[in-house]
C-alpha positions in Angstrom: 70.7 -113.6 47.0 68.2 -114.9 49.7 67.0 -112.5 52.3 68.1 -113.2 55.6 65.6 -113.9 58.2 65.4 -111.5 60.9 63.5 -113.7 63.7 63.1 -111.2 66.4 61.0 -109.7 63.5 59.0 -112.7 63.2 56.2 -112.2 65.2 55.3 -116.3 65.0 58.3 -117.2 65.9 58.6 -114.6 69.3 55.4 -116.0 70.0 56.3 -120.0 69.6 60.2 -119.1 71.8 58.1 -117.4 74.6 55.5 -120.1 74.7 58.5 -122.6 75.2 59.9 -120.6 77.7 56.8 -121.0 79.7 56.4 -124.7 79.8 60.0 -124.4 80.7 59.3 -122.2 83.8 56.1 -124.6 84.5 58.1 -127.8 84.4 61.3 -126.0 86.3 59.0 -125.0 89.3 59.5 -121.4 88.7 56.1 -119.7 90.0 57.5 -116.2 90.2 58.9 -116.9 86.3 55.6 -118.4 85.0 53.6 -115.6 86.2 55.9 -113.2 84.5 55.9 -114.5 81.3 52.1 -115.2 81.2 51.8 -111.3 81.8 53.6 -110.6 78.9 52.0 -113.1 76.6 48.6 -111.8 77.6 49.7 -108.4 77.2 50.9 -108.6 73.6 48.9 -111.4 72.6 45.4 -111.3 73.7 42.7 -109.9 72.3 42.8 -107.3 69.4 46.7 -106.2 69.6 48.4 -105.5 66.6 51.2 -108.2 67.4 48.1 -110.9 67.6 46.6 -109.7 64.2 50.4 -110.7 62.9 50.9 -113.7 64.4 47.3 -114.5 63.3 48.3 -114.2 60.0 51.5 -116.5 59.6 48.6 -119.3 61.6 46.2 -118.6 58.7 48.6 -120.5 56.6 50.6 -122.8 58.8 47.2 -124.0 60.1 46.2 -125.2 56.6 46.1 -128.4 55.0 45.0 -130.6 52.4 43.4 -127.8 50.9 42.9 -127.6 47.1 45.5 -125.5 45.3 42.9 -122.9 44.3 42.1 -122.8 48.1 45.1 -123.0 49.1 46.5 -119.8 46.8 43.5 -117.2 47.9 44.8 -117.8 51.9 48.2 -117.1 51.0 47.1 -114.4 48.6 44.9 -112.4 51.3 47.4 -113.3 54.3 50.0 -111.2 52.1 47.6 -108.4 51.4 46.6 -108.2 55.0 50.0 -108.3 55.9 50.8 -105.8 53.4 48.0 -103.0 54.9 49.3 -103.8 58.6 51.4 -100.6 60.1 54.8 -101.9 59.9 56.2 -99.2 62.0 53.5 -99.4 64.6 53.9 -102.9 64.2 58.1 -102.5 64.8 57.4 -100.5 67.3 55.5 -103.4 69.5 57.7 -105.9 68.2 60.7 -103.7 69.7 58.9 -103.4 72.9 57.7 -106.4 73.4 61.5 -107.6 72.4 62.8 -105.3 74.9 60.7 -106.7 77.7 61.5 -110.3 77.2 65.2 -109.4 77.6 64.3 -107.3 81.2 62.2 -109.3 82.9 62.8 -113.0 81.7 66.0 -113.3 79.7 67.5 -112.9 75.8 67.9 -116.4 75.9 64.3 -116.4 75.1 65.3 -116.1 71.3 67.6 -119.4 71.7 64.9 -121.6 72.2 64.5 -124.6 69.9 61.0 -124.3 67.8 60.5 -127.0 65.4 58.6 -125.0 62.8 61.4 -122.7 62.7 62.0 -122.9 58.7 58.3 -122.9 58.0 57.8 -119.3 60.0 61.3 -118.4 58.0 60.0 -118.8 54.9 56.5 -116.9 55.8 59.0 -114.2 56.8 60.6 -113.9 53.8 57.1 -114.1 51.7 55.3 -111.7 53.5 58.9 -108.9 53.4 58.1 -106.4 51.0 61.8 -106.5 49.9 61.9 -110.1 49.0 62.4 -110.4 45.1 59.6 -111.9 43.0 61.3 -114.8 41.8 62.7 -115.6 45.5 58.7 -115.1 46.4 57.3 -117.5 44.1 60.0 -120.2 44.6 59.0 -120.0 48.4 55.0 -119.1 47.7 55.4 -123.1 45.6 56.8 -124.8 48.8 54.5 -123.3 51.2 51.3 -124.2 48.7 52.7 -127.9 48.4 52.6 -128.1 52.0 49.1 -126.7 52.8 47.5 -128.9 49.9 49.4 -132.4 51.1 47.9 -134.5 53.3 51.3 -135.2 55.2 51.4 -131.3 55.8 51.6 -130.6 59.8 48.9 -130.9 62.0 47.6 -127.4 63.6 48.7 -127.6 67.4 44.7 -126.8 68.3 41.9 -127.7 65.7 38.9 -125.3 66.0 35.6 -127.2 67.0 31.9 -126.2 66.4 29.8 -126.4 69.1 27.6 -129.4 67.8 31.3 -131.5 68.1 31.7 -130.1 71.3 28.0 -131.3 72.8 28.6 -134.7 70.9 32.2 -134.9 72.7 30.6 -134.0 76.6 28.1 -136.1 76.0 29.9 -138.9 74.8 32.6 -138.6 77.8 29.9 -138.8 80.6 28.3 -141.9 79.3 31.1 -143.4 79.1 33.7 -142.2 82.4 31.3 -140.2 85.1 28.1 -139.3 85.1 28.6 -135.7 85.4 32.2 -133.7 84.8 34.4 -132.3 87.3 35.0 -128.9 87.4 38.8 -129.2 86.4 37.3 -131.1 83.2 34.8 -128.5 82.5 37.6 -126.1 82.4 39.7 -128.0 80.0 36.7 -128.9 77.5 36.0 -125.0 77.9 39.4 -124.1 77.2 39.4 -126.3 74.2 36.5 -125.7 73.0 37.4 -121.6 72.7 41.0 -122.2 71.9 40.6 -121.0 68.0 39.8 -117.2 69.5 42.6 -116.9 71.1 45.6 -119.0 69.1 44.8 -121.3 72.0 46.7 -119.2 74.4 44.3 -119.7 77.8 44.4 -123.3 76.6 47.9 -123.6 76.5 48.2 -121.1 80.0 45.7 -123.9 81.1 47.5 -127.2 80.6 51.1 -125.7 82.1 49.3 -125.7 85.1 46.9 -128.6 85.0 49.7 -131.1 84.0 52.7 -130.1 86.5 49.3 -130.7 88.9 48.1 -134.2 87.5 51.7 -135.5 87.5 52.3 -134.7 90.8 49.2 -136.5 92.1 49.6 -139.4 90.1 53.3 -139.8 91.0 52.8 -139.4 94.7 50.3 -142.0 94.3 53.8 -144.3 93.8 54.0 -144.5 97.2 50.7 -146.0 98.6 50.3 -149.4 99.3 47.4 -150.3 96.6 49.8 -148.8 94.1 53.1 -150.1 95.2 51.9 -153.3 96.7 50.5 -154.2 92.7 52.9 -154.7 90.0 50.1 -154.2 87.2 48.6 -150.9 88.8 52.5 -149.4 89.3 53.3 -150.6 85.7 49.8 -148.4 84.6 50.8 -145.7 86.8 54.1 -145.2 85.4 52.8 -145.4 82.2 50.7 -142.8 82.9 53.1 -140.4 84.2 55.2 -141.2 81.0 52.0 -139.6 79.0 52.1 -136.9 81.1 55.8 -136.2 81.3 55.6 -136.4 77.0 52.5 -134.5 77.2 54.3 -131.0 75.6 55.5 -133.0 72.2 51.6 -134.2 71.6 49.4 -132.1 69.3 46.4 -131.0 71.1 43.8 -132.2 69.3 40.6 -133.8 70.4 42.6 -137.4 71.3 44.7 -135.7 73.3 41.9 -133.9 75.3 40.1 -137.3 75.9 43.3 -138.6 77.2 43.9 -135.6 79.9 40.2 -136.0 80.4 40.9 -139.4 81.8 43.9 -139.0 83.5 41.9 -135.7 85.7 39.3 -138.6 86.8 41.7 -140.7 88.0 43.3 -138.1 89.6 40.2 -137.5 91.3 39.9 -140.8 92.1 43.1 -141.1 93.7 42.4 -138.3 96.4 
């Protein structure tokens, strides 16, 4: 009989709900909310918690792909010893408070939240749960392996770069747009740049805030007479806002970077 996953004990998927919640608050206009739930993200999340350490963990694995088998195998083998020496009750513990505060201060409907890796971070569950049975284990162990060594396996949602990739990226952007890079964009390339230390949470705290601030701009931009006076520029400009608007369904890879890159300078233009 298959082991039923318990997801407020999935520490990946608490983490991936609350996360949703935010750019819910963010797009909702709720400033009081936001700041609340960016408290408690920060709070469990950051640094060298024992909740981060988990979640950590369950990303070793979903972040994976196209690997070799062999390669492939020794991350899923040492994810399930680290797991294994983690203090689950320390670890239940946190999990229960941090379950407890969600419900006070924001709302159990937290835990409703649509998260479309939701059968990937079930199955983790169920691998890494010392009371799985072993053949249950190894059926699940062969689907996440065929996953993290095919090339169709999901993308991560923020690919670690070196900082030779990084120079080569700066540089590239100011010969081509500006000649030097506003401060906004110095913060996002920053934020990018450092977003594999910290599951990209300041990134992702970053962009709720930068894109409910682009869109605004570029929509109130609607309304002046270069815009609306030009059927090509309004067609670009709604465009653009459409991009924007989509902008929480897009992996954040370096693509989608240029892309917000772009859209900050002509923000800037626009003022």
């Amino acid at each position: 009989m298959k082991m039923k996953h318990n997801k407020k004990r999935n520490t990946a998927f608490i983490y991936e709900a609350i996360i949703r919640e935010l750019a819910k608050a963010i797009h909702e206009g709720g400033i009081s909310r936001k700041k609340k739930i960016i408290k408690i993200i920060r709070e469990a999340f950051n640094g060298n918690t024992l909740l981060s350490k988990d979640l950590e963990l369950y990303r070793s694995i979903l972040e994976a792909k196209a690997l070799d088998l062999y390669t492939a195998e020794k991350i899923l083998f040492q994810s399930r010893i680290q797991k294994g020496s983690l203090n689950h009750q320390e670890l239940f513990k946190k999990q229960s408070e941090l379950i407890e505060t969600i419900n006070r201060t924001i709302s159990s409907e937290v835990f409703n939240n649509f998260v479309p890796n939701y059968k990937e971070l079930a199955t983790l569950f169920q691998i890494f749960h010392p009371k799985t049975k072993t053949k249950s284990r190894i059926l699940l162990e062969k689907q996440i392996l065929e996953r993290m060594t095919s090339d169709n396996a999901p993308s991560p949602s923020v690919k670690p770069i070196d900082n030779l990739t990084y120079k080569t990226f700066v540089s590239k952007f100011n010969e081509k747009y500006t000649s030097s890079l506003l401060s906004e964009q110095r913060a996002l390339l920053s934020h990018f740049v450092g977003s594999f230390s910290d599951n990209a949470l300041e990134l992702k705290i970053y962009l709720n805030e930068e894109i409910p601030r682009l869109l605004q701009s570029v929509a109130e931009s609607r309304r002046t007479p270069e815009v609306s006076g030009d059927p090509d520029m309004l067609n670009k400009t709604n465009q653009v806002i459409e991009i924007l608007k989509n902008s929480h369904t897009r992996k954040i890879d370096k693509d989608y970077v240029h892309e917000i890159l772009k859209i900050q300078n002509l923000v800037k233009e626009l003022e």
